[in-house]
C-alpha positions in Angstrom: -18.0 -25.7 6.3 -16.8 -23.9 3.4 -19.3 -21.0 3.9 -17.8 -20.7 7.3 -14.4 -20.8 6.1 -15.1 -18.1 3.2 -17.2 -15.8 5.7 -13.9 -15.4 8.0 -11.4 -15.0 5.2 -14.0 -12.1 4.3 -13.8 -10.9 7.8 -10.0 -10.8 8.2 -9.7 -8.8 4.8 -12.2 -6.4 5.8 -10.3 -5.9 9.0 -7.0 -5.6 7.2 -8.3 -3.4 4.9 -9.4 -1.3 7.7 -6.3 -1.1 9.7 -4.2 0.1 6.1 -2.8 3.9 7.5 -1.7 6.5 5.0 0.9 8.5 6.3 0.8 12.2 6.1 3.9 12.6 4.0 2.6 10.4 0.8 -0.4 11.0 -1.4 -3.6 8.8 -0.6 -4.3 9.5 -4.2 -3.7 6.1 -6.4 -4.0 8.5 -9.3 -1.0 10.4 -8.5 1.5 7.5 -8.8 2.2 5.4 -11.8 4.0 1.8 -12.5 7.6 1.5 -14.3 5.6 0.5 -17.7 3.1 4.0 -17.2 -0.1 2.8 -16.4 -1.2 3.6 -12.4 -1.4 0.9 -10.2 -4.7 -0.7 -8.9 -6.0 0.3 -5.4 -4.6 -3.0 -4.1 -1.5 -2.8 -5.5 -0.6 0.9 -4.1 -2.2 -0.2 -0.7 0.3 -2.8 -0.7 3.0 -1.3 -1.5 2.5 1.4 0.8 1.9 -1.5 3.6 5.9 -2.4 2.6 7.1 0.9 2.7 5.1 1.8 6.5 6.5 -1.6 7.7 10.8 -0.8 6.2 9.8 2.4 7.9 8.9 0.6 11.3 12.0 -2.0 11.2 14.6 0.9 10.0 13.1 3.4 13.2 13.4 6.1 11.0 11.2 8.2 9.3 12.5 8.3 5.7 10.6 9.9 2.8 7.5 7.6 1.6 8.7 8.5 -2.6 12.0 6.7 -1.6 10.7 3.6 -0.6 7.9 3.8 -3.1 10.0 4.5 -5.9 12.6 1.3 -4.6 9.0 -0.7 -5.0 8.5 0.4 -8.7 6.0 3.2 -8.2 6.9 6.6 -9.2 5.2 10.2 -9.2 3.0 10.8 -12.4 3.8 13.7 -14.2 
């Protein structure tokens, strides 16, 4: 049972993973974006940060610039 169990929270990851769109205005690059403290964020982390940011997007029906809403979050723009 607890193979089973394991196998589908594998299988509903994978599909989430999978589903996870970039929009055209932000960088798909993790590199390009760094934490308050200076060091990047993980893959997961920026993925779900940018999963917040597409879904205040969605509820505010407007299209507002990705570096706003990532920047509310904590990321910012390496330099």
């Amino acid at each position: 049972m607890r193979g089973f169990a394991a196998f589908i929270v594998l299988g509903l990851a994978a599909c989430a993973a999978s589903d996870v769109v970039t929009p055209a205005s932000a960088s798909p690059e993790v590199s390009g974006w760094q934490e308050a403290s200076g060091k990047p964020p993980s893959r997961v982390e920026f993925a779900a940060v940018m999963a917040a940011c597409q879904d205040r997007a969605k509820g505010a029906g407007r299209n507002a610039p990705i570096d706003n809403c990532l920047a509310d979050l904590g990321l910012h723009r390496a330099q």
